[in-house]
N, C-alpha and C positions, 0 to 999 in steps of 0.2 A: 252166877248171873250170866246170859246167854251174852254174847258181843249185839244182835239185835237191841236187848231188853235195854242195855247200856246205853245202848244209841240212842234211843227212845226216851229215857231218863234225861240225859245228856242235853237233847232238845228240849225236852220240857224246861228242866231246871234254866234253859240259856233263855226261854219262853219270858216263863215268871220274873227273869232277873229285867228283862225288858220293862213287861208293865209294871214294875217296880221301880223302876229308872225315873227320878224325880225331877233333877234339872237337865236342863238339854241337851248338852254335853253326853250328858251321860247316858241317855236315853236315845241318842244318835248311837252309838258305838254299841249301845245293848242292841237295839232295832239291826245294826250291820251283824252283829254276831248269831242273832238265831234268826233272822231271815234273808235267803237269796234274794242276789237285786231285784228276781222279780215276782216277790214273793208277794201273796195275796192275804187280805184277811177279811172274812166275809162272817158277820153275825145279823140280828134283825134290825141292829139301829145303824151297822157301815158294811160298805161295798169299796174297798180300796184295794189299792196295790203300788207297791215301791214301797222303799224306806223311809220316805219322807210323810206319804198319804198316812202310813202305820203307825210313824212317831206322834201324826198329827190327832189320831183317834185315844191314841195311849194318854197323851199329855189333854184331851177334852175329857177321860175319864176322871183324872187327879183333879182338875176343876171342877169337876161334879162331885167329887168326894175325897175333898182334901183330910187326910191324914187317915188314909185308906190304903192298905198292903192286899194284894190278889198272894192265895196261899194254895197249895195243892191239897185237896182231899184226897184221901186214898192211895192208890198205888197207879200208876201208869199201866196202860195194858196193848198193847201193841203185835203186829207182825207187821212182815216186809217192810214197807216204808211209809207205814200207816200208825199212828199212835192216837189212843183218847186217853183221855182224863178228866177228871172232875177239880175245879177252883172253887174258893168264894172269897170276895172281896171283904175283909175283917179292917174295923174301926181299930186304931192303932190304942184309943184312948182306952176305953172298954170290953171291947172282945168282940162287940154285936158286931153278924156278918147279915148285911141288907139283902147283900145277891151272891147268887151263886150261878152257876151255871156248868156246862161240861165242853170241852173242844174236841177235833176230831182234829190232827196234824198228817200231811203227807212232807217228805223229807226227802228232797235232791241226796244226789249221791256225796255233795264235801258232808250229808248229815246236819243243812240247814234247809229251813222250812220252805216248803214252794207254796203249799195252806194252809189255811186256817177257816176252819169252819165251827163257829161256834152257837152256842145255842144257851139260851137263861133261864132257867129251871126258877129262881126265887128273886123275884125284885121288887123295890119299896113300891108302896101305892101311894097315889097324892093325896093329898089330905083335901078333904069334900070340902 
C-alpha cells in the first residue's frame, strides 16, 4: 500500500467514524479529527463550513434516520490530495441501505479534510 493510498484510507475511515459519531461529545472530537478548522462540506441538501456547521448537518442526518450507520462501498481511490469513495447509509435493524451516494475529499497537508464534496446516487421517495 502506497503512503498516498494510506492517507486516503486514513481520511476516509476518520470520515465515516465522524458521521457515525452518535452523541455529541463524540461527534465534536470525530468532526475535529477528520476535518481542518476550516474545513467545508458541500452536498445537494448543505452548504457548510467549520466544525460546528459539519457536526450540525451530521447530527440532522441521525434524526432523519435514527439507527442508521454510513458504511464504505468499495475500495477508496485517490491521488495527490484528492480521494473518492462510494457510502450508503444501512438500517442498523435489517440491512436495507435507503441512500447511498459517492464523496470526492481534498486533504490539507496534517492529512485532514479541507472538502467535501458529495453527491446521492439512491435516496428514499416520499410516499404519494
Amino acid at each position: 500500500m502506497s503512503a498516498d493510498t494510506q492517507r486516503h484510507e486514513s481520511a476516509v475511515a476518520r470520515y465515516l467514524e465522524a458521521w457515525n459519531a452518535r452523541d455529541p461529545q463524540t461527534l465534536t472530537k470525530a468532526v475535529a479529527a477528520a476535518w481542518g478548522p476550516d474545513g467545508t462540506y458541500t452536498d445537494p441538501l448543505a452548504d457548510v463550513a467549520g466544525h460546528e456547521q459539519i457536526a450540525a448537518v451530521i447530527a440532522g442526518a441521525h434524526e432523519q434516520f435514527p439507527g442508521f450507520s454510513f458504511r464504505l462501498l468499495g475500495t477508496v481511490d485517490g491521488h495527490h490530495d484528492i480521494a473518492r469513495f462510494a457510502w450508503e447509509l444501512v438500517n442498523d435493524a435489517d440491512g436495507s441501505a435507503p441512500v447511498a451516494g459517492f464523496d470526492v475529499i481534498a486533504l490539507a497537508d496534517d492529512g485532514r479534510i479541507r472538502t467535501v464534496h458529495g453527491f446521492l446516487d439512491r435516496v428514499p421517495t416520499a410516499a404519494a
